[in-house]
C-alpha positions in Angstrom: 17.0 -4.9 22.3 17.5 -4.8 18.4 13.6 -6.5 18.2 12.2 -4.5 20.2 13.4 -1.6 18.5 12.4 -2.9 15.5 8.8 -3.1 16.6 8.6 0.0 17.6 9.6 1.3 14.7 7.3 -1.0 12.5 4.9 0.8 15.3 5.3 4.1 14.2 5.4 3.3 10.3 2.5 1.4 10.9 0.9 4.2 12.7 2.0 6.9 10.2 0.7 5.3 7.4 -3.0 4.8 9.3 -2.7 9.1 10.3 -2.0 9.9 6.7 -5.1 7.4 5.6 -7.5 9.3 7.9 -6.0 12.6 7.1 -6.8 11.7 3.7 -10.2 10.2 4.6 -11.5 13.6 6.1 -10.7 15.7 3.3 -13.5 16.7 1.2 -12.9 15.1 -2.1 -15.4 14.5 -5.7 -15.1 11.4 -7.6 -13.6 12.1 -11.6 -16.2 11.4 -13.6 -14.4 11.5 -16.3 -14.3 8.1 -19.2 -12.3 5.6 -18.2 -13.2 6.1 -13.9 -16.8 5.7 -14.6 -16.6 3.1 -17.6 -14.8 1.1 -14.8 -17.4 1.6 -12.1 -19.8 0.5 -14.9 -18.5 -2.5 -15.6 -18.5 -3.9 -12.0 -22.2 -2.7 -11.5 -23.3 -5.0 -14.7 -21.4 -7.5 -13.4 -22.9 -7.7 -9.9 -26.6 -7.0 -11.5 -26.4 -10.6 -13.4 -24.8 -8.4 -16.8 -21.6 -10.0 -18.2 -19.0 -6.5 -17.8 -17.1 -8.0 -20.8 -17.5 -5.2 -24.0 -15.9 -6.4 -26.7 -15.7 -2.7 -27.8 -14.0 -2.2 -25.0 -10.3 -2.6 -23.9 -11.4 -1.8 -20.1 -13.3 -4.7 -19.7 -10.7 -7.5 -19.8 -8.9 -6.4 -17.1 -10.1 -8.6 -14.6 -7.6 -7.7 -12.1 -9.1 -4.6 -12.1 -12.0 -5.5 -10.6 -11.3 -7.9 -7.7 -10.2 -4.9 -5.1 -13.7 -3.2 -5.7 -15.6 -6.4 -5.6 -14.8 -6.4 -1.9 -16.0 -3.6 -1.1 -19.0 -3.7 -3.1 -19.6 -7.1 -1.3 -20.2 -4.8 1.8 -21.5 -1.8 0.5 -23.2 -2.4 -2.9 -23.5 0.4 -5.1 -22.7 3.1 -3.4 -19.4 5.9 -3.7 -18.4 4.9 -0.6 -17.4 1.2 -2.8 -15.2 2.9 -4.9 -13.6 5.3 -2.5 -12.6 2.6 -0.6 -11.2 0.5 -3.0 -9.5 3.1 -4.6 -8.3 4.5 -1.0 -7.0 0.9 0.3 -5.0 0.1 -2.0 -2.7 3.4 -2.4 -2.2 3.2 1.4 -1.5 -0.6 1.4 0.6 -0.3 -1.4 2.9 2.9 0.4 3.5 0.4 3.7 4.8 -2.4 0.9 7.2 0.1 -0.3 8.3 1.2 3.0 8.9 -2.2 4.4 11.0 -3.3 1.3 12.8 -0.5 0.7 13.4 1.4 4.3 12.8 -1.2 6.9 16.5 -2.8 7.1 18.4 0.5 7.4 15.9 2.9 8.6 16.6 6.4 8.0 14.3 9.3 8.7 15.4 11.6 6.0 14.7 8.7 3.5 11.3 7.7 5.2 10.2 11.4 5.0 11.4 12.4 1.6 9.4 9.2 -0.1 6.6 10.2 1.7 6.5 13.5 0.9 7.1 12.9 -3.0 3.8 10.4 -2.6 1.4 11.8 -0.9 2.1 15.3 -2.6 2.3 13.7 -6.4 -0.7 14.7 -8.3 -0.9 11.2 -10.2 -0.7 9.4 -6.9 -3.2 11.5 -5.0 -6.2 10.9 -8.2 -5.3 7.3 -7.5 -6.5 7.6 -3.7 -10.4 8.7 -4.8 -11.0 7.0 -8.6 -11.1 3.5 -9.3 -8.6 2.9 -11.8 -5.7 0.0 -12.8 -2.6 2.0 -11.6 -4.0 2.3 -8.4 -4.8 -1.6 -8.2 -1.1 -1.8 -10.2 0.5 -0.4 -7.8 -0.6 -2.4 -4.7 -0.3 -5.6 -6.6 3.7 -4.3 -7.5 4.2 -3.6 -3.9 3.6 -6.8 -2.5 5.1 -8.7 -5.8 8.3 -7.0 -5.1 8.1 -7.7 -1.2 7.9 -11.2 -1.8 10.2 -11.4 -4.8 12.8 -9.8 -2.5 12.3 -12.1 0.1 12.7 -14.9 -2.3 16.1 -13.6 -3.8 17.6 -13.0 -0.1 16.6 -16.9 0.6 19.2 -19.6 -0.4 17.9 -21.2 -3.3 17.0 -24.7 -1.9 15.2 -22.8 1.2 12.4 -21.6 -1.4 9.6 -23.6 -0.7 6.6 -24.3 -3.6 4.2 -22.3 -1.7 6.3 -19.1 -1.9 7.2 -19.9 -5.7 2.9 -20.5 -6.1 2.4 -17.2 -4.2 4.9 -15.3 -6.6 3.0 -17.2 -9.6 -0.4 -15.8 -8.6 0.9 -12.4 -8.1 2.3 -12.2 -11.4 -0.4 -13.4 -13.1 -2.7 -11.1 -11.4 -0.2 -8.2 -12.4 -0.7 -9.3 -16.0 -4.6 -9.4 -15.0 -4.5 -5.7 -14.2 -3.2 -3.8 -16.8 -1.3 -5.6 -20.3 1.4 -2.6 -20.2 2.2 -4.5 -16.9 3.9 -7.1 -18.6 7.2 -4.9 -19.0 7.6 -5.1 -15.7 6.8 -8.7 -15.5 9.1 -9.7 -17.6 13.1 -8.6 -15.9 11.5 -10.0 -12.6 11.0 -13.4 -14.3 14.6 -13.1 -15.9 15.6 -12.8 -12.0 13.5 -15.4 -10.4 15.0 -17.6 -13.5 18.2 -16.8 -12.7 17.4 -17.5 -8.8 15.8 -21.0 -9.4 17.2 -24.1 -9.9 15.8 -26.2 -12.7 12.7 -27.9 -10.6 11.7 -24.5 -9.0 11.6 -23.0 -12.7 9.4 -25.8 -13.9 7.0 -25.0 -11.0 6.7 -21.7 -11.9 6.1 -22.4 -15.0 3.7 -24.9 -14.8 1.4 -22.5 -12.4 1.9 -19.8 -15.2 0.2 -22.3 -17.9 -2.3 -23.3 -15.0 -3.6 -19.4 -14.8 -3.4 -19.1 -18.4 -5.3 -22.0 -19.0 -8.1 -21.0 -16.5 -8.0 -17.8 -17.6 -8.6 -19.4 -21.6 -11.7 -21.5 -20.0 -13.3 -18.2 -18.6 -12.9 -15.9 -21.6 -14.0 -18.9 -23.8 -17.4 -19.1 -21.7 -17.8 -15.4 -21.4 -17.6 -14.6 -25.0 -19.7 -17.7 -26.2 -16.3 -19.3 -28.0 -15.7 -16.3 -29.7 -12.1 -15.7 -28.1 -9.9 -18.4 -26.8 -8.0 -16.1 -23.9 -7.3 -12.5 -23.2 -4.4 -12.0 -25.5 -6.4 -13.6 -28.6 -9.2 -10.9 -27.8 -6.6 -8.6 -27.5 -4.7 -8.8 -30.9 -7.6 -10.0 -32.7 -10.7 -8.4 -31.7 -12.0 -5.3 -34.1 -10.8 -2.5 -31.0 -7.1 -5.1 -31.0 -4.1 -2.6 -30.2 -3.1 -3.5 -34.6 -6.0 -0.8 -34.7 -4.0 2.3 -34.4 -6.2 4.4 -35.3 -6.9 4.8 -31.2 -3.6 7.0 -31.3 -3.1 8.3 -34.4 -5.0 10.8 -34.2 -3.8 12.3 -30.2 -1.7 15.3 -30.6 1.3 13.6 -28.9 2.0 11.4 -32.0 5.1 12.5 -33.0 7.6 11.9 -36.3 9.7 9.9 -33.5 7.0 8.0 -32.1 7.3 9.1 -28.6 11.0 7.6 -28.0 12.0 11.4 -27.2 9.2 13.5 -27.9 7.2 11.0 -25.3 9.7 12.5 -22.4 9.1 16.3 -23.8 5.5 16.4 -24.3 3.9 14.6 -21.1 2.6 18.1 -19.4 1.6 16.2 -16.5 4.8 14.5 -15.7 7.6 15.9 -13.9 10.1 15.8 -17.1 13.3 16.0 -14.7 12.4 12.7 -12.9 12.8 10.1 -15.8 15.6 10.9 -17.3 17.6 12.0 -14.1 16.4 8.4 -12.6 17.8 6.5 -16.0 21.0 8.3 -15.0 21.3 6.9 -11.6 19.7 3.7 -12.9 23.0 3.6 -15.4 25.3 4.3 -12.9 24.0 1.8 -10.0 24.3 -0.6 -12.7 28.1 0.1 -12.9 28.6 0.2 -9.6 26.6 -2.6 -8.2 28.9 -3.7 -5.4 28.2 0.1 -4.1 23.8 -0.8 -4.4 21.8 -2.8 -2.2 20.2 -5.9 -3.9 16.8 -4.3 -3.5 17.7 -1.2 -5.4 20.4 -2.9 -8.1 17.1 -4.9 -9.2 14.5 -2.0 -8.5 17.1 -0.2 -11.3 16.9 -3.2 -14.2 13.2 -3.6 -13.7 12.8 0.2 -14.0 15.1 0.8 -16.7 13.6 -2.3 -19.1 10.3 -1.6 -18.7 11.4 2.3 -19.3 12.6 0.9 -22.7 10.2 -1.3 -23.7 7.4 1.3 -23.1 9.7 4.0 -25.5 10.5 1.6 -28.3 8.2 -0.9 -28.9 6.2 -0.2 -31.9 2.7 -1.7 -33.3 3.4 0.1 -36.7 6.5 1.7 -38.6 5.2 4.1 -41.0 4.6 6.5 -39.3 5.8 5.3 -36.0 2.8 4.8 -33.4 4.1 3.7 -30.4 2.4 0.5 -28.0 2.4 2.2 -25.0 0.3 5.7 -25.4 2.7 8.7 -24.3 0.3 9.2 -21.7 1.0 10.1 -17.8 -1.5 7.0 -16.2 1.1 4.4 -18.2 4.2 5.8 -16.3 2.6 5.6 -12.6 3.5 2.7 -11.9 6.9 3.1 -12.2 6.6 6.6 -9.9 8.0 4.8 -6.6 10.7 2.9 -8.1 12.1 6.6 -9.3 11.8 7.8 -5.8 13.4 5.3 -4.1 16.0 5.9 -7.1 16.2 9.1 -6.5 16.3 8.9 -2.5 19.0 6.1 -2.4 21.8 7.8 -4.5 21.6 11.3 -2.6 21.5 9.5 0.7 24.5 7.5 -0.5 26.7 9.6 -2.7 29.5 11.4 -0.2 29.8 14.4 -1.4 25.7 14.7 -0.8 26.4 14.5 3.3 24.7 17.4 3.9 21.2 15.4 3.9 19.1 18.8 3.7 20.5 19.2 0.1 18.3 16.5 -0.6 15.2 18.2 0.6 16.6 21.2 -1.6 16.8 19.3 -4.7 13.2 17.9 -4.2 11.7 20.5 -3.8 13.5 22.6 -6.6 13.1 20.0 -9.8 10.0 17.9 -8.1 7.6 19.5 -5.9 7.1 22.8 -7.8 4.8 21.3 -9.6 2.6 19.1 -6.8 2.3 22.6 -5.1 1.1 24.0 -8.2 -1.7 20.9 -8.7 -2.8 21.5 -5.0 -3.1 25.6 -5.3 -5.0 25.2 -8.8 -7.1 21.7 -8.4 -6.9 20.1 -5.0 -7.9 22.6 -3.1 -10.4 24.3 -4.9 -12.2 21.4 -5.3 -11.8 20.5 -1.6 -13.3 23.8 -1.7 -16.5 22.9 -3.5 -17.0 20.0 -2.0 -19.4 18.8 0.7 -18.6 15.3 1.4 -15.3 12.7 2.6 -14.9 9.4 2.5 -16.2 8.9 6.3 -19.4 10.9 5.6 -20.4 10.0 1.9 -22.3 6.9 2.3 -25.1 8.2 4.6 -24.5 11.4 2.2 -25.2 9.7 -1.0 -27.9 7.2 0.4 -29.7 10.4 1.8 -29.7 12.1 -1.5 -30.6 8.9 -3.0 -34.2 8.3 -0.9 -34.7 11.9 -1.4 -35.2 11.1 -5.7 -36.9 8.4 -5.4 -39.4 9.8 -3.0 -39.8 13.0 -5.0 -37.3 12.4 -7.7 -36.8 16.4 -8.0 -33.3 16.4 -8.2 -31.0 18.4 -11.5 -28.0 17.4 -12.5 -25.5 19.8 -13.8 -24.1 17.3 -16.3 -25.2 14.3 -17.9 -21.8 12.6 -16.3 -23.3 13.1 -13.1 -26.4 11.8 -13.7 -25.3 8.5 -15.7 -23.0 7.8 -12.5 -26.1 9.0 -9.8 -28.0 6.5 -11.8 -25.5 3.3 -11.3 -24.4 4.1 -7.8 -28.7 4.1 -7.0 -30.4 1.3 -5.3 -33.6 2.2 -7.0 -31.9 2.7 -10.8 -34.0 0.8 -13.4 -32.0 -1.5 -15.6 -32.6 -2.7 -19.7 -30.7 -4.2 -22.4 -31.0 -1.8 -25.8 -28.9 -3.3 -29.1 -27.2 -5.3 -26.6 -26.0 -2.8 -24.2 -27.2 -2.5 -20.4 -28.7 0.9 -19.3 -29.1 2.5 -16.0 -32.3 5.0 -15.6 -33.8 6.9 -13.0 -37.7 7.5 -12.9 -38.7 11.1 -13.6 -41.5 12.2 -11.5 -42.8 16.1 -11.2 -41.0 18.0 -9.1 -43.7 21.2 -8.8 -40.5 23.5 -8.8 -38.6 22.5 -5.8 -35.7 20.5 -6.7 -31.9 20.1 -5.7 -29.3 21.2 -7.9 -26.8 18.3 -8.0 -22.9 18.7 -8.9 -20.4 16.0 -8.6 -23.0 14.2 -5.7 -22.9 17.6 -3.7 -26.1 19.8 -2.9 -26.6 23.2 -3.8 -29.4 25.2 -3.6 
């Protein structure tokens, strides 16, 4: 009886997760075409068309666990939007089942299941995630299933951990650290767990699969860059755009005398500023009382809270202070669903918070203010101006493209939306100028009858 209940309530997770993914799939939605989206998108189309994505100029382009999500799908569909949204859209819903099954599956409770959901699917930062290609999206899917399996490795006995489960957590590790190199503040208190878990053979495994990746990783980066860099964090520190440069931040406005360790907290307009600290709080106090926490929340808490200090005072200069981690919004995502379960867990589990509505009531006074303000002011008015989903975009976008290159009459309101027109196009025209690969579309005369083209929609 106690299986088959649990089935059918994997059942209906499973089946709530797949509603909210085609609820999500109808909605009319435009790609950001904004820098980094786009510079991303970029680099996987030079790849694919025989191009080496690697730009030494670039910091975006050595994060080759960045690009194995949307390589699958371009596999498929080549370049189209339908590539991207599908990456990007896969991954934030794969990623949401992970951290339901590892933090709501053993003592399921509805008010718990709801709240989480309701805090990610109406976050702003979570929802640009679901339609542009970007690392915290990739981040967080790789996270989710890290700490599913680094959970079922701490609840094992330790001489019950087979290699293949310490070779699995070795992969996913390195493949965080592939991602995104903020990730390896996260990366770091799990280790200091799995070390502590080990015995002394398991922790040479794992560390001899860690030199393994690096060392394959070294080959490919010495190939790709003709011997110019050794590995990843040699280009990093030492290439002319290394993060000792910091001239990349000194100049943003949210360079402060305290190099973000308060002012970082203060100043992030985007970011709900009563979530961190109130979640360091709870962190502090499940900390103290860990016979009171559940093992998967006690170590959600340390990983949180160490990364949380790492990113707020580590420095790469002292005079002035300019901080490692930018005090920027898209380096704090991927901490977002640790804070809610954070959050969720202590007002579910303190007594004198019985009265479960009280925590709808203190969600939606200090959190969701502000996701109902992003959907009245940007969601939904550019739902509004939008003529295109996920579901219909591919015949959309392949329509629009046979229409230029039979009459190539089409304008495009920015050049943003032309430079991206032109690499998701199966007739684009490619060359190499000063070593750099360009994307082109051929003009033709249009005898005044042309479509007006914003963010891939049509407008006459």
């Amino acid at each position: 009886m106690i299986k088959q209940n649990k089935y059918i309530k994997n059942f209906y997770i499973i089946l709530f997760v797949l509603s909210f993914s085609f609820i999500f799939g109808l909605l009319p939605v435009s790609m950001d075409y904004g820098g980094d989206e786009k510079n991303y998108i970029k680099n996987l189309i030079d790849f694919y068309y025989g191009e080496f994505y690697f730009n030494e100029n670039s910091h975006l382009s050595y994060r080759w666990g960045m690009y194995l999500v949307p390589s699958f799908f371009y596999f498929f569909y080549g370049s189209n939007p339908l590539t991207f949204f599908l990456s990007s859209h896969a991954v934030i819903f794969v990623a949401f089942f992970f951290f339901l099954k590892i933090y709501f599956d053993k003592n399921f409770n509805w008010i718990a299941f709801i709240s989480f959901t309701t805090l990610w699917f109406t976050n702003p930062e979570i929802i640009k995630l679901i339609y542009n290609v970007s690392p915290q999206g990739t981040g967080l899917l790789v996270l989710s299933i890290l700490m599913f399996f680094i959970f079922t490795c701490l609840k094992k006995k330790t001489d019950d951990i087979k290699i293949n489960l310490i070779f699995l957590l070795g992969i996913l590790i390195f493949f965080l650290y592939g991602v995104k190199e903020v990730n390896v503040f996260i990366i770091f208190p799990i280790l200091v767990f799995l070390f502590l878990k080990f015995n002394k053979k398991q922790i040479i495994y794992l560390v001899l699969f860690g030199i393994l990746f690096f060392l394959l990783e070294c080959i490919l980066f010495y190939f790709l860059t003709d011997g110019r860099f050794i590995s990843r964090i040699h280009y990093f520190f030492l290439n002319e755009s290394s993060v000792f440069n910091t001239f990349w931040y000194e100049n943003e406005k949210f360079i402060e005398a305290d190099g973000g360790i308060i002012s970082r907290w203060l100043k992030i307009s985007t970011f709900s500023k009563f979530l961190i600290p109130s979640t360091i709080l709870i962190i502090i106090y499940n900390i103290i009382n860990k016979k009171n926490v559940s093992l998967e929340i006690y170590v959600t808490s340390y990983v949180t809270l160490i990364y949380t200090l790492f990113v707020t005072f580590f420095f790469i200069k002292i005079n002035p202070l300019v901080p490692f981690v930018p005090s920027r919004v898209d380096n704090i995502v991927i901490i977002l669903p640790f804070c809610f379960v954070i959050l969720i867990d202590f007002f579910l589990r303190i007594k004198f918070f019985r009265i479960k509505l009280l925590l709808f009531c203190i969600i939606f006074i200090f959190l969701l203010p502000r996701n109902v303000n992003y959907f009245y002011k940007n969601f939904i008015p550019s739902s509004a101006s939008t003529d295109h989903n996920i579901l219909t975009v591919y015949k959309h976008f392949k329509k629009l493209d046979h229409y230029n290159n039979e009459k190539g009459c089409i304008i495009f309101s920015d050049l943003y939306t032309e430079r991206l027109f032109a690499y998701f196009s199966i007739h684009k025209k490619k060359e190499v100028k000063n070593g750099k690969v360009l994307y082109s579309l051929e003009n033709k005369e249009c005898n005044n009858q042309f479509l007006y083209l914003k963010k891939l929609n049509i407008q006459d």
